[in-house]
C-alpha positions, -999 to +999 in steps of 0.1 A: +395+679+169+385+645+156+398+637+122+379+625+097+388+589+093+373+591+132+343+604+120+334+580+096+331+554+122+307+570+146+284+580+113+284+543+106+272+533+136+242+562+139+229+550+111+229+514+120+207+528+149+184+550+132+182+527+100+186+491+107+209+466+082+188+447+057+202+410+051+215+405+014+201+368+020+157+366+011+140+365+044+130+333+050+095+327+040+069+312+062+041+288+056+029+250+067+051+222+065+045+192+042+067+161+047+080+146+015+058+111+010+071+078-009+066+085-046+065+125-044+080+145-069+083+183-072+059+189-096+031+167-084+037+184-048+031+218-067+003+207-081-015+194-051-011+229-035-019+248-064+016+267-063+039+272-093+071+246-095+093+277-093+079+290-065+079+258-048+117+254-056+127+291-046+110+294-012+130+260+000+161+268-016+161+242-041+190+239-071+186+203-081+152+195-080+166+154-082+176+157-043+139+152-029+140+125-007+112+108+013+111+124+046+125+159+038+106+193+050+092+214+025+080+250+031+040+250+009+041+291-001+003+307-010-012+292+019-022+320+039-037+315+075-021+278+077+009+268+099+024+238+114+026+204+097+007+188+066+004+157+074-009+129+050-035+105+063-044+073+043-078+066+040-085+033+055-124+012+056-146+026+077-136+064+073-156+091+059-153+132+063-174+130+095-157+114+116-121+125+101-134+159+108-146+148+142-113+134+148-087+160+135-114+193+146-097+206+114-128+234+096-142+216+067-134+247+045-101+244+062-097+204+051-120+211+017-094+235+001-062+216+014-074+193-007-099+202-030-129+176-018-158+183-045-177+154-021-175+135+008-179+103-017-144+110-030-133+095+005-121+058-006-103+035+008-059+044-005-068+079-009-045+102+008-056+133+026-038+160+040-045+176+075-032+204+090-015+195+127-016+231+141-028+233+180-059+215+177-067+188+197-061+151+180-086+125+197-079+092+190-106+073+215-135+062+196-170+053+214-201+046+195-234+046+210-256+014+214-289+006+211-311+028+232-278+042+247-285+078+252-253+106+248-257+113+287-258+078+297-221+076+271-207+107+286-212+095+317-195+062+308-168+076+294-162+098+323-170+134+307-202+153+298-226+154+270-215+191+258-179+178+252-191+151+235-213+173+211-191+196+209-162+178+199-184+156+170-202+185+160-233+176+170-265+197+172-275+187+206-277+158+232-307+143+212-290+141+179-266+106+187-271+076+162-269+042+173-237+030+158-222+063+149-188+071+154-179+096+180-144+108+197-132+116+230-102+130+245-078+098+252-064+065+235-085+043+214-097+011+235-105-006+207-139-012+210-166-016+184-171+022+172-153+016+135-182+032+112-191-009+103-219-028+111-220-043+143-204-076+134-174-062+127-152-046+157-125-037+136-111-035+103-076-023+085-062-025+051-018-024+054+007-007+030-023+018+013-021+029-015-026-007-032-005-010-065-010-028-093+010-062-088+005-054-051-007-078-020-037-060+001-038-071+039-069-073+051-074-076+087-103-080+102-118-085+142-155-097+141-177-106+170-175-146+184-189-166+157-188-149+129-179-162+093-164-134+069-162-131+033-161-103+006-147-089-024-118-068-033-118-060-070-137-083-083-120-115-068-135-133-036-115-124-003-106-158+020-103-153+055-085-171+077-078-166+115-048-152+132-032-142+160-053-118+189-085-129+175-080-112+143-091-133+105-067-119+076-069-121+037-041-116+014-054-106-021-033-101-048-041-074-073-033-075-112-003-063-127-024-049-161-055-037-138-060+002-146-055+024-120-087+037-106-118+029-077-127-005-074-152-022-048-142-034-016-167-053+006-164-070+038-196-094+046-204-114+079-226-141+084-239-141+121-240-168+141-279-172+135-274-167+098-284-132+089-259-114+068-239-081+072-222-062+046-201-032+047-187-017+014-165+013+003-144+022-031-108+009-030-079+032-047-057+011-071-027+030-082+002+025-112+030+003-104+049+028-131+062-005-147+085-002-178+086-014-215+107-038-220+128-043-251+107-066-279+121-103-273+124-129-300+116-166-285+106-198-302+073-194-318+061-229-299+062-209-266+038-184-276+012-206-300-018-206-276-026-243-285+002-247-262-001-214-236-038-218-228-036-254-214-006-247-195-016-214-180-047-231-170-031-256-154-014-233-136-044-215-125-061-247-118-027-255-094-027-224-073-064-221-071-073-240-035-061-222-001-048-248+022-064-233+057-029-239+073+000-210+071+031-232+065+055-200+062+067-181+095+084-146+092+100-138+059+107-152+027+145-151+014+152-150-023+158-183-041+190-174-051+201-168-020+229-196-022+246-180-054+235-145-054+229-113-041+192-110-030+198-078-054+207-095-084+183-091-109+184-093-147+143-084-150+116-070-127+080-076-121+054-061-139+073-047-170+055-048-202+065-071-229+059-082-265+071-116-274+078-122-314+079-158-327+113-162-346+109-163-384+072-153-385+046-126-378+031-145-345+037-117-314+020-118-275+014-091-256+014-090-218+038-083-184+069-102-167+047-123-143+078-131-118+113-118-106+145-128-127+172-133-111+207-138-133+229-170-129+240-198-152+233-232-157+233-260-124+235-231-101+211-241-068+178-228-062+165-223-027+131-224-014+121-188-005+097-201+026+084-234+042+059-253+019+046-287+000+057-288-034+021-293-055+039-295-087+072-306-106+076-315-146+085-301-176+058-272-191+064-263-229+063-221-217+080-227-184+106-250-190+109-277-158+089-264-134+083-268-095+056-254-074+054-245-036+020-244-020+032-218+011-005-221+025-031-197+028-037-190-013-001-181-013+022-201-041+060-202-057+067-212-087+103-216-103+110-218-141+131-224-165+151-251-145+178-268-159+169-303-131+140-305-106+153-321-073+116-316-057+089-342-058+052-336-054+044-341-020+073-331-004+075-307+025+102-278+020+118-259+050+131-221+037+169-222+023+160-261+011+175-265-022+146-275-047+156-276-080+190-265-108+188-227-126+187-237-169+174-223-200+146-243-202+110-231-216+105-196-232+141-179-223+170-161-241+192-173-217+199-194-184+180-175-152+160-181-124+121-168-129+104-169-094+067-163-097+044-159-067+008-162-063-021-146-037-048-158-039-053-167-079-032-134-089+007-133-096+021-105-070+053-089-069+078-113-053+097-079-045+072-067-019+077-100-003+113-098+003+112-060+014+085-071+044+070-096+064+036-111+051+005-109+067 
């Protein structure tokens, strides 16, 4: 006769059998994927997706909502009917909903509630939009038909048939092709001219989207032979200049104190026979979430605009014309390379300031135009790239001064010196030592201000040390 501590065993396991163990753990939820972009936070991913923040947080697991990293895998909850990845796809010229919806076959209701597109306007250039990567095909070969091409005569070209080609572009039938529409096909992008432009342009790319303020857009650009580009970003004129594989570039620099928002971006072409081609499309412009600084008491001569105005327009005057040559190769190093870490800095680009005149009621407003970098008196500055020094002497704001015309629009300037050892002229290879860190100018103390300028704007000198330029 079994006993009943034998029993108890055999019960156990019967009603393991007839009613199976629940985990004490939550099941784990399911849903789409979204990788973790630059800039992300918590609460702005919960608001993209229309989820709560504590929802968001108990689905993944999350205790410390500071551990989000760039790169990290979150589960999105509430999005019924979607798997896979989110990916997030930046905007760039010549896209529009058609032919991202050509290229992705995600449903537009699908792509419309992902992210809540009111209109197919709201597709500008910076703007990021996420898609879905479930099983659907991605096509990346763009063809475009010609003049009097028919979409037989292209299917056959491109070595399929007319109701893949309207099927995939989601077109009515074989008569409803568009000379110069964009159109995709199974297979890798040849690079040909089917980029949503006018014909004069084959290509065009904008790098590092979204733009920020204080920021350097890089434009690239292939046109047809013979063709002379221009446009507008902003409201500043875009100079072209020609570059490796065929390709012109512009480097624009964008204002530290622009607002965030749309702004125009045009791209025009004048044809070898002189007609004109022009291709425009909004631009995103986003913060650069720079800081107030602390109020700063200087001497009231450095911020009497009887003396700012003429210097600052000599300045502008200076770093106005764009040698057509690029005199820098690679990278540029910091210019205090010799005494410092490249990481040593006492104040940022971009932060906001307010400058009081000692004694009296005389006060400026405006932003750190450069990157400080600590250090006292007589310690050596470098130059941060190869270039002809365009300027060295004494400014009443910027103490001695000495700029660097790097080509291109591009410009260094170094303030604040305690002795220039550059001479107008002179061509400067990088790590050449130009000039002595002081006090000089408007300071509260011995430093290194190195300013850069793109094309009439002041940038952020950081960008350039973090990345190769163009």
């Amino acid at each position: 006769m079994l006993k009943f501590r034998h029993i108890l065993p055999i019960l156990f396991l019967l009603s393991s059998f007839f009613f199976p163990l629940r985990s004490t753990r939550a099941q784990e939820s399911s849903g789409p994927i979204y990788i973790v972009q630059p800039g992300d936070s918590l609460y702005s991913i919960a608001a993209r997706f229309s989820v709560s923040l504590d929802e968001l947080l108990a689905v993944n697991g999350i205790v410390d909502p500071n551990t989000l990293a760039a790169g990290q895998q979150l589960i999105i909850p509430g999005l019924e009917g979607i798997t896979g990845i989110l990916d997030t796809r930046f905007i760039n010229f010549g896209d529009s909903h058609r032919s991202l919806m050509r290229q992705t076959q995600v449903p537009d209701e699908l792509f419309r509630r992902l992210n809540h597109v009111v209109s197919p306007s709201e597709f500008y250039v910076g703007a990021n939009m996420i898609v879905p990567i479930q099983d659907q095909t991605q096509y990346a070969k763009r063809v475009s038909p010609a003049a009097g091409e028919s979409l037989f005569e292209m299917a056959v070209k491109n070595n399929t048939d007319v109701w893949t080609l309207t099927g995939i572009n989601q077109l009515e039938g074989s008569w409803a092709g568009l000379t110069g529409d964009t159109l995709y096909l199974p297979g890798e992008d040849a690079g040909n001219n089917a980029s949503g432009l006018p014909s004069a342009f084959i290509s065009a790319e904008i790098r590092d989207l979204p733009i920020k303020q204080g920021g350097t857009g890089v434009i690239t650009v292939a046109a047809q032979p013979g063709v002379t580009l221009g446009g507008v970003l902003v409201d500043h004129p875009l100079r072209f200049f020609p570059s490796q594989g065929g390709v012109q570039i512009a480097l624009q620099g964008v204002h530290a104190l622009l607002d965030p928002g749309v702004y125009p971006l045009r791209l025009d072409a004048v044809l070898p026979d002189g007609s004109t081609q022009s291709y425009e499309q909004l631009i995103l412009i986003v913060s650069g979430n720079y800081p107030e600084d602390p109020l700063l008491y200087v001497d009231p001569a450095t911020i009497d605009p009887a003396s700012t105005e003429p210097e600052l327009q000599q300045l502008v005057s200076i770093t106005s014309p764009a040698t057509p040559s690029r005199l820098w190769v690679g990278d540029f190093i910091s210019p205090a390379i010799a005494y410092a870490e490249s990481t040593y800095f006492t104040s940022r680009y971009g932060s906001r300031r307010t400058y009081i005149g000692q004694g009296t009621n005389l006060s400026v407003e405006g932003f750190h135009t450069g990157l400080d970098f600590g250090g006292g008196d007589g310690l050596p500055i470098t130059a941060p790239a190869a270039g002809v020094v365009v300027f060295a002497g004494p400014w009443t704001v910027r103490g001695n001064a000495t700029v660097i015309d790097h080509g291109w629009g591009v410009y260094s300037g170094f303030w604040h010196q305690s002795e220039i050892q550059a001479q107008v002229g002179q061509s400067v290879s990088k790590g050449d030592v130009i000039g002595l860190v002081g006090g000089t100018g408007r300071v509260t103390g011995a430093h290194l201000h190195w300013e850069l300028w793109v094309n009439g704007i002041q940038v952020d000198p950081l960008d350039w040390l973090n990345q190769a330029y163009p």
